[in-house]
TORROTI-928971 format. One record per residue (C-alpha): x, y, z; residue number from 0; residue in one letter. Coordinates in steps of 0.2 Angstrom, whole numbers, plus 5000, padded with zeros to 4 digits. Layout:
// residues N
{r {X,Y,Z},NUM,'a'}
...
***
This chain:
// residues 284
{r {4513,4937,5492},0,'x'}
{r {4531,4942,5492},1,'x'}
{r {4539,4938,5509},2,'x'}
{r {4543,4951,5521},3,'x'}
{r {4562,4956,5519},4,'x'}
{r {4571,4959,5537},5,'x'}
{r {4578,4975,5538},6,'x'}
{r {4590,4982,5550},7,'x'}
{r {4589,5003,5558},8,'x'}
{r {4603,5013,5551},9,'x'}
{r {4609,5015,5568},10,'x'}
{r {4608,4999,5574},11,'x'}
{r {4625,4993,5584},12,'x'}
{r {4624,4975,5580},13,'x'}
{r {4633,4970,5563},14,'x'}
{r {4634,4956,5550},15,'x'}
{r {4649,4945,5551},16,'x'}
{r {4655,4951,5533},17,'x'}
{r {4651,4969,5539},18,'x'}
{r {4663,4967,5553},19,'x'}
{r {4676,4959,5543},20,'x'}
{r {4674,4973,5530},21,'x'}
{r {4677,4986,5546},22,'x'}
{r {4695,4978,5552},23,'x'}
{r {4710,4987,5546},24,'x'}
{r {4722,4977,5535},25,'x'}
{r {4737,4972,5544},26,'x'}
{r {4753,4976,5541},27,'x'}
{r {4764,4976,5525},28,'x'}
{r {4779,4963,5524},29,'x'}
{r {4789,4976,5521},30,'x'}
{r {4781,4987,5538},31,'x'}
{r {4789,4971,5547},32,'x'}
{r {4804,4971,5540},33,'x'}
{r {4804,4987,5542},34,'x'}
{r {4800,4987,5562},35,'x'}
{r {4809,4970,5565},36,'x'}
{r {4829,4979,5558},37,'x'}
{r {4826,4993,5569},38,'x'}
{r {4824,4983,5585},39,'x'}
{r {4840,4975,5581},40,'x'}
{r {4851,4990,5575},41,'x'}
{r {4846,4999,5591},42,'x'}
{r {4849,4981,5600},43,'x'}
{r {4865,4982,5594},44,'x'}
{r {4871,5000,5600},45,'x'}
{r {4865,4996,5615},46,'x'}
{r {4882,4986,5617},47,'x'}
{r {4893,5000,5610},48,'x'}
{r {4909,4990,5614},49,'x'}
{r {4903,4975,5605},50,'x'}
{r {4900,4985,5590},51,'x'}
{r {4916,4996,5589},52,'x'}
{r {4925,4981,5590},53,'x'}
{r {4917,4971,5578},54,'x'}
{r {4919,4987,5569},55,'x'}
{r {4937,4992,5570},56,'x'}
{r {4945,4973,5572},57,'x'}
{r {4947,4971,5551},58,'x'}
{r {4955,4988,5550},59,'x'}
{r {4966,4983,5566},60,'x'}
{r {4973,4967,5558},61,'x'}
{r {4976,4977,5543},62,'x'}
{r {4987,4988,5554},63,'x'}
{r {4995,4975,5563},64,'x'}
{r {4998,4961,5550},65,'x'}
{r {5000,4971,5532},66,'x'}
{r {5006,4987,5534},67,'x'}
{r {5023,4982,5545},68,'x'}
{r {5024,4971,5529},69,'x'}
{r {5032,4984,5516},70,'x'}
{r {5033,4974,5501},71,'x'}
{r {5016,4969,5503},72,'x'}
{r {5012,4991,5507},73,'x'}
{r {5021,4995,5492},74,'x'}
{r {5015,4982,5479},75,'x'}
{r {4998,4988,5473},76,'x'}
{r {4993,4973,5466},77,'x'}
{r {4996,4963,5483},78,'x'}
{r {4988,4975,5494},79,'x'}
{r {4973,4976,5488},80,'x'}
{r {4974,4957,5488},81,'x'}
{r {4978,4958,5508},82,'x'}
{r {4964,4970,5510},83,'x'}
{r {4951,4960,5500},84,'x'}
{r {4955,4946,5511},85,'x'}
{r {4952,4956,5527},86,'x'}
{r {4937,4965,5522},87,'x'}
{r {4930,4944,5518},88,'x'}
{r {4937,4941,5534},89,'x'}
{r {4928,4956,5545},90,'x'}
{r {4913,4950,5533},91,'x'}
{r {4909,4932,5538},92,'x'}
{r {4915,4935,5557},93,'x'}
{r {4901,4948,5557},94,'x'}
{r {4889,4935,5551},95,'x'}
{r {4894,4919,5557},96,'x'}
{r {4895,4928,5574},97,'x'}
{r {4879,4939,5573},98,'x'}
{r {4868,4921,5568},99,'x'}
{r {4877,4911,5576},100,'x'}
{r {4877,4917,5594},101,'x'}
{r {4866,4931,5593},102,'x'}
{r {4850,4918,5585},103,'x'}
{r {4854,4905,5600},104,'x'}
{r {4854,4918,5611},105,'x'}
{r {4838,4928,5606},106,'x'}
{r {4831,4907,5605},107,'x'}
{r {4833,4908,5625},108,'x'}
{r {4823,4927,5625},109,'x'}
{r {4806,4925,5631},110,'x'}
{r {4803,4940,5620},111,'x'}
{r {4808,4935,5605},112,'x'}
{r {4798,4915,5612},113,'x'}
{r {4784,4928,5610},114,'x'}
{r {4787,4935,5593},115,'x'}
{r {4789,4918,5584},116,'x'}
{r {4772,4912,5590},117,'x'}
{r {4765,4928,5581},118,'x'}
{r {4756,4924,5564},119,'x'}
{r {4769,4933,5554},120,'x'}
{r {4783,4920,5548},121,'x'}
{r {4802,4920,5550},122,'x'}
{r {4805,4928,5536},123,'x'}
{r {4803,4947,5541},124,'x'}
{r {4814,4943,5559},125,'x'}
{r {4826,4934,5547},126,'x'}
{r {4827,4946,5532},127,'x'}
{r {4830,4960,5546},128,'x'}
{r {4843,4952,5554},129,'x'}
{r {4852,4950,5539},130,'x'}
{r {4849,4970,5535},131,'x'}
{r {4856,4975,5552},132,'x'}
{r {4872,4961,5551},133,'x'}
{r {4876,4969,5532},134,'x'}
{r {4875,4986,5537},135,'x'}
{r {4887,4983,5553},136,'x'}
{r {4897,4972,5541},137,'x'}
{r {4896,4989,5527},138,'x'}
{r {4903,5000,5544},139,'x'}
{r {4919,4988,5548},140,'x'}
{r {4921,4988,5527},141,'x'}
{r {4924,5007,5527},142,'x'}
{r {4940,5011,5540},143,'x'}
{r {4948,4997,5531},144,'x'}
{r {4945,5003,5515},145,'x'}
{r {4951,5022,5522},146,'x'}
{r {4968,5014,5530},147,'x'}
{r {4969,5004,5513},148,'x'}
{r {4970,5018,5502},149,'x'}
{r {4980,5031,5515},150,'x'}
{r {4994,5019,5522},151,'x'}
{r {4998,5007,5507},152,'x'}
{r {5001,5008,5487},153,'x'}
{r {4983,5003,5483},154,'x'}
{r {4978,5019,5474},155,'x'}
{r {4990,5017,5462},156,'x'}
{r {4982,5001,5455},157,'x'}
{r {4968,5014,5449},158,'x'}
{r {4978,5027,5445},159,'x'}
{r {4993,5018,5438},160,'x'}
{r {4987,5003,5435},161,'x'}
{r {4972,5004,5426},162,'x'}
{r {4961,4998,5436},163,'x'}
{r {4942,5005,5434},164,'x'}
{r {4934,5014,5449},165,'x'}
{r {4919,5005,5447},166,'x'}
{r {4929,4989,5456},167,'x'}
{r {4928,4997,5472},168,'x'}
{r {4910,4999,5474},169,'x'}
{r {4908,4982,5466},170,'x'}
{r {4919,4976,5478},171,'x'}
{r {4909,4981,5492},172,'x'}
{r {4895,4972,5486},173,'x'}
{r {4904,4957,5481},174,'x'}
{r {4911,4956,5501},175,'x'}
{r {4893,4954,5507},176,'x'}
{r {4886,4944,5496},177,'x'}
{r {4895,4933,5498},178,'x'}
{r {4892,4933,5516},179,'x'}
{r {4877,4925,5512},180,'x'}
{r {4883,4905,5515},181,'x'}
{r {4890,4912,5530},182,'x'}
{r {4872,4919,5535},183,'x'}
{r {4866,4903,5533},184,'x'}
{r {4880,4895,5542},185,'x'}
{r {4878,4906,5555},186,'x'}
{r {4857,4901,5555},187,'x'}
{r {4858,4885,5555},188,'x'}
{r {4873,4883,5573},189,'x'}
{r {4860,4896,5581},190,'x'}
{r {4845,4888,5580},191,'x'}
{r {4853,4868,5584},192,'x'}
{r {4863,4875,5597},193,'x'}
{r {4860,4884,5612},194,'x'}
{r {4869,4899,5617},195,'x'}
{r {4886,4894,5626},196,'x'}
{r {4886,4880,5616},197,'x'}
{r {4884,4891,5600},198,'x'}
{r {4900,4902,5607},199,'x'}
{r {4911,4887,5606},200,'x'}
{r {4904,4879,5589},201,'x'}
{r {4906,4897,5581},202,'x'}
{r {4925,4900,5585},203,'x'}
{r {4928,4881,5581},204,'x'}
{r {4920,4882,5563},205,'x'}
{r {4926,4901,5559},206,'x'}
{r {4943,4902,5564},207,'x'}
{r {4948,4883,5555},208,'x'}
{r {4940,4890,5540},209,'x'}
{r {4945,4907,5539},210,'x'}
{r {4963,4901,5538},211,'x'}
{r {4960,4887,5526},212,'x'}
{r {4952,4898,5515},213,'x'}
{r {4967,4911,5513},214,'x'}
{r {4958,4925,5524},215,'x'}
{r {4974,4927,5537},216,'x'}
{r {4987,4919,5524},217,'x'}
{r {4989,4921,5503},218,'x'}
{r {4983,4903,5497},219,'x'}
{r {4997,4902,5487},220,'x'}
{r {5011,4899,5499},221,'x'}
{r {4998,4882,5504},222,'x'}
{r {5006,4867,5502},223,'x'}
{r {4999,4859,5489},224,'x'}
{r {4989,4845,5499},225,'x'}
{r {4981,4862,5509},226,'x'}
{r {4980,4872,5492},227,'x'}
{r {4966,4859,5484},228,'x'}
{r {4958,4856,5500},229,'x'}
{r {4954,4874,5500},230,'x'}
{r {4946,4875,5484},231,'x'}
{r {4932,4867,5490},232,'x'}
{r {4927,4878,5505},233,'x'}
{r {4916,4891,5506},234,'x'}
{r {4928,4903,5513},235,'x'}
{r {4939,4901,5499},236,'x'}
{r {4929,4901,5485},237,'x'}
{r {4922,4921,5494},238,'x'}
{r {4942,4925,5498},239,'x'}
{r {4944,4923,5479},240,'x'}
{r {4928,4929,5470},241,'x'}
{r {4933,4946,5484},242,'x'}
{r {4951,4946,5476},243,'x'}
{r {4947,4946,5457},244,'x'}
{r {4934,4960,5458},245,'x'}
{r {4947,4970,5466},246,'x'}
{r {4963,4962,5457},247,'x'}
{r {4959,4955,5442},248,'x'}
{r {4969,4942,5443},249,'x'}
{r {4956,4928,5438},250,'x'}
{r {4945,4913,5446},251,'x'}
{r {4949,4896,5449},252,'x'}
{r {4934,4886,5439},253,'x'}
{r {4929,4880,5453},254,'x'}
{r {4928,4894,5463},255,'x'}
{r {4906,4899,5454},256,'x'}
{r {4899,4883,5459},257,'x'}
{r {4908,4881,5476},258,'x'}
{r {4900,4900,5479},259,'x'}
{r {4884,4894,5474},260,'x'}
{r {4884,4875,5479},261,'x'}
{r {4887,4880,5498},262,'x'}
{r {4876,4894,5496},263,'x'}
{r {4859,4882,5492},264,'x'}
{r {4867,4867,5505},265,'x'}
{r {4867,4879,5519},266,'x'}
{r {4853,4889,5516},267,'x'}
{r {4844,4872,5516},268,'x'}
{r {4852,4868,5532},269,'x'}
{r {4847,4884,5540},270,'x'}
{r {4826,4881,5534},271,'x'}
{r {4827,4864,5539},272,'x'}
{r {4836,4868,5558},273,'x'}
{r {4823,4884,5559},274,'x'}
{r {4809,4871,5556},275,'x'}
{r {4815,4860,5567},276,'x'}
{r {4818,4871,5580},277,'x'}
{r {4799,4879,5577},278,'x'}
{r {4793,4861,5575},279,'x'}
{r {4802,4856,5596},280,'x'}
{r {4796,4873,5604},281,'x'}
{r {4780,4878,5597},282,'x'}
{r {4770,4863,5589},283,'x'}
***
């Protein structure tokens, strides 16, 4: 005799454990995160109009104080597109040395943003749209510059006189924020060791020593010597550098790949290790 096989009414309202799981929506995409997690902070970040029109303008206002009064820097093509391509490096990593690391130890003290790390999704959609929104207000402050660059100083004639290829300044623009990215990770790692005021002090301390050093505010060549090989192996100089060939031409330093990438893979290692030890202390 064939045992009796347990059926269930169509309209039964009790189901299976597989029937249920079959019945819940999938969640969201990675993409659907990062999607939703950029758009929180660009409209963060016009909510503070001031601090993003003078994050904005401040390359373009150095350019206007610092290189233009300088007329044979204005009128040599050559050496004012080197002057812009170190400001638009400049205005690049303060926008993310700055944007990581205050705006990371401040969001550390949100309760909000408490709440959305103990979320099952990861760091890396909250981290992937942070970068986003800190390129595209980098892409923002790159663009003025580039405008007064062209309007106020001999730069065009480097393409039209020069030689130079178009394609350079698109190229360029790439270039400036990809390079950012050790910066990025920089900017990680003092935001999620420090806390917020600390994070203030610790940023303008680490930015403004290296800027310099790496030939952001002054051409590397007038170093002295000593200065001149220190700088080599920074960060800051290797992206003033890489920033300047792609705009000038006027060649690399051998060192100046591996120092890109070298400092790229130690603070990116940095940055994992202080976001897992900050995950580790807070919510474990």
């Amino acid at each position: 005799m064939k045992s009796p096989v347990q059926t269930r009414p169509a309209g039964a309202a009790t189901a299976t454990p597989d029937e249920r799981a079959a019945r819940v929506a999938p969640g969201p995409t990675q993409f659907t995160l990062v999607k939703a997690h950029t758009k929180a902070h660009i409209l963060e970040q016009l909510r503070i109009p001031v601090a993003v029109i003078s994050n904005t303008i401040f390359p373009s206002l150095a350019f206007l104080f610092f290189v233009i009064p300088q007329e044979a820097v204005a009128s040599n093509p050559t050496a004012a597109l080197t002057a812009l391509a170190q400001l638009a490096m400049f205005g690049v990593m303060s926008a993310f040395l700055f944007s990581y690391g205050v705006g990371v130890a401040e969001d550390r003290a949100n309760p909000w943003t408490t709440y959305l790390r103990t979320l099952p999704v990861g760091p890396v959609p909250a981290t992937v749209a942070r970068a986003a929104a800190a390129m595209m207000f980098a892409f923002f402050a790159l663009v003025p510059l580039f405008v007064l660059g062209g309007f106020l100083t001999s730069a065009l004639d480097a393409f039209t006189g020069d030689g130079l290829s178009w394609w350079r300044v698109p190229a360029s623009l790439a270039v400036f924020l990809l390079c950012g990215l050790p910066f990025l990770a920089l900017g990680l790692t003092i935001g999620y060791l420090c806390t917020s005021k600390v994070a203030v002090a610790v940023t303008q301390v680490v930015f403004f020593p290296m800027a310099f050093a790496g030939g952001m505010m002054l051409p590397p060549m007038i170093f002295p010597e000593w200065l001149n090989t220190f700088s080599l192996m920074l960060p800051s100089r290797a992206a003033r550098d890489l920033s300047v060939d792609v705009l000038t031409t006027t060649g690399l330093h051998s060192s100046t790949i591996p120092v890109i990438i070298a400092w790229t893979l130690i603070l990116g290692t940095l940055a994992v290790w202080a976001n897992r030890r900050d995950q580790g202390r807070r919510f474990r």
